[in-house]
Structures are given as C-alpha cells and as structure tokens.
C-alpha positions in Angstrom: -13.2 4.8 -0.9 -13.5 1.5 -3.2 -12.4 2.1 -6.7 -11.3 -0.7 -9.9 -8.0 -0.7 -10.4 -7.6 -1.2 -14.3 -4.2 -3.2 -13.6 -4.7 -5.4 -11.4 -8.9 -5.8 -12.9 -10.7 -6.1 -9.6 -12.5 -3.5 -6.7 -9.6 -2.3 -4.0 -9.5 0.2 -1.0 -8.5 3.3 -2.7 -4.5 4.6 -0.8 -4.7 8.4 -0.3 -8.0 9.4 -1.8 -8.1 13.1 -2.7 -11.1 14.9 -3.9 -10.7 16.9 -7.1 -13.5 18.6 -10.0 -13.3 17.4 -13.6 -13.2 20.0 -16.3 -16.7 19.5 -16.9 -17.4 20.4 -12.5 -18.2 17.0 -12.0 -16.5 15.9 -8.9 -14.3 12.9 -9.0 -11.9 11.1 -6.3 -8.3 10.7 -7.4 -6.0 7.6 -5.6 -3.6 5.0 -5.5 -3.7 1.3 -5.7 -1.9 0.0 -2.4 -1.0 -3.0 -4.4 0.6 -2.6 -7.5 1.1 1.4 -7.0 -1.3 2.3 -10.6 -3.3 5.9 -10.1 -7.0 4.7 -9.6 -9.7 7.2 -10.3 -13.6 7.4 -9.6 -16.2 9.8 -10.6 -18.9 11.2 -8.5 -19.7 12.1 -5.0 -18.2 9.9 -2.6 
C-alpha cells in the first residue's frame, strides 16, 4: 500500500499497513513510513 508521507513530502511503500474505519465508517489504511518512522495514513478502500 503506497501512501505520502507528510515528512519526508514524497509517495513510499506504506511499513505495516493496518486497516481501520473512520468515525464517519469510511475506511482508511493506517502505517508507517520505513524511512524516517512518521505514522502515514490513507483513506479509502485499498
């Protein structure tokens, strides 16, 4: 799962990817950034 990683400001391969639902019962994707270790998040279906 590709995500942006708001630190480092470009597209990676998300580390751990684990689906979750928003609030709202949106689905979303919740990861980490095997670079620089920041939380990196995606909503939608994946």
């Amino acid at each position: 799962m590709e995500a942006y990683c708001m630190k480092c400001k470009t597209k990676r391969e998300m580390k751990s990817p684990e689906q979750t639902t928003m609030k709202n019962g949106r689905p979303a994707t919740k990861g980490i950034c095997p670079e620089c270790g920041t939380k990196m998040f995606k909503i939608g279906k994946s």
